[in-house]
C-alpha positions in Angstrom: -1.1 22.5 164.6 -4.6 20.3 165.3 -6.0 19.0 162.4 -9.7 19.4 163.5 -11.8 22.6 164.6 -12.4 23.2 168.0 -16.2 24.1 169.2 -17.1 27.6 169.6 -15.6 28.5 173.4 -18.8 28.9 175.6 -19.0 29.8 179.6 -19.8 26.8 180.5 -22.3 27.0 183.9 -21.7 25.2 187.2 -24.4 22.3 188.1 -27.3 24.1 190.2 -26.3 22.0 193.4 -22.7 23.1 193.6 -23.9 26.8 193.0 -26.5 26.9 195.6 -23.9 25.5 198.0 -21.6 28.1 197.4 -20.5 30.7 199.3 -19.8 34.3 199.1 -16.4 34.6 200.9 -14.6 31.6 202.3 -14.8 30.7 205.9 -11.7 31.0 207.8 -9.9 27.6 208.3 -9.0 26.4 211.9 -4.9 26.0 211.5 -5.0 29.2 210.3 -6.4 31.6 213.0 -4.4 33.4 215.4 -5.8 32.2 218.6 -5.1 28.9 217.4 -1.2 29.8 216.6 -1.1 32.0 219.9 -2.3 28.8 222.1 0.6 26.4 220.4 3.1 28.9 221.3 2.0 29.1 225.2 2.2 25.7 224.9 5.5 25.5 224.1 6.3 27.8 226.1 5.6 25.8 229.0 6.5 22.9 228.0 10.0 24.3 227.4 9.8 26.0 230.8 8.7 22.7 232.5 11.7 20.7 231.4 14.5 23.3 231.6 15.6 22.0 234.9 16.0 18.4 233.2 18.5 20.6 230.6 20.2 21.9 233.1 20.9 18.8 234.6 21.8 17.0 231.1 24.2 19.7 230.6 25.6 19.3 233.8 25.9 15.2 233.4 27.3 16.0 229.8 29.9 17.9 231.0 30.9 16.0 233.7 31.1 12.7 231.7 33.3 15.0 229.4 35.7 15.7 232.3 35.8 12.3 233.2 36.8 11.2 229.6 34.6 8.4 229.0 32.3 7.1 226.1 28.1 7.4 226.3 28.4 4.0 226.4 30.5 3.9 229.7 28.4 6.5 231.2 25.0 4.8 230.2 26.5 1.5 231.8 27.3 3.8 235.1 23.6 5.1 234.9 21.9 1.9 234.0 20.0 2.9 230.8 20.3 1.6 227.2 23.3 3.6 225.0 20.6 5.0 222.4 18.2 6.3 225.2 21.4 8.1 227.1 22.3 9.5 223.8 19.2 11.0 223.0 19.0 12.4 226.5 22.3 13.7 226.0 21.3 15.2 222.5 17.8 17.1 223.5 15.9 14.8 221.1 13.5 13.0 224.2 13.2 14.4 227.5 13.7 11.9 230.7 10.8 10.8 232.7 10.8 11.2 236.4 13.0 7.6 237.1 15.6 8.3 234.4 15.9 12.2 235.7 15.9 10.2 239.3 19.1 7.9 237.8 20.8 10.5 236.2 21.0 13.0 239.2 22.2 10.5 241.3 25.1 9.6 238.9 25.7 12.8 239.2 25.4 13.7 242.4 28.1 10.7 243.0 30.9 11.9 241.1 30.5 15.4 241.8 31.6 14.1 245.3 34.7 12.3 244.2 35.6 15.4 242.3 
């Protein structure tokens, strides 16, 4: 197959540096300890627990815009916020701040009362 010889196979040893700085047994890497993993979860955690009651209030303005039978876009004219930010509300991809959870519970808070 190869039309020259190949050079006796010898060990070959590392360079004295790289073996001096060598270790034994590898040290553990940050990402992958448990007290790191265990601390991302409780953080989760609360952050999930901290914005439920904006969920329960997109569900609730979700629903009622379904009842009413109109578009996001009506709805996000009604509210007074861009289409694409009302839809990701709507969608659980961002989370309002305090004035958009403010605009949305007073939309609806308003029709609940014509209803």
């Amino acid at each position: 197959m190869f039309n020259f010889p190949f050079p006796q196979d010898k060990p070959q040893q590392a360079p004295q540096a790289f073996s001096q700085t060598r270790r034994s047994t590898p040290a553990a890497l940050p990402w992958a300890s448990n007290a790191m993993a265990e601390d991302d979860a409780d953080k989760r955690l609360t952050a999930m627990e901290r914005d439920e009651p904006k969920r329960r209030l997109i569900r609730d303005a979700k629903a009622l815009y379904k009842m009413r039978k109109i578009t996001q876009a009506q709805m996000a004219e009604e509210v007074g916020v861009p289409c694409r930010t009302l839809e990701e509300w709507l969608q659980f991809r961002r989370m309002p701040k305090a004035p958009g959870t403010t605009l949305i519970r007073r939309w609806v808070a308003n029709y609940k009362q014509k209803n």
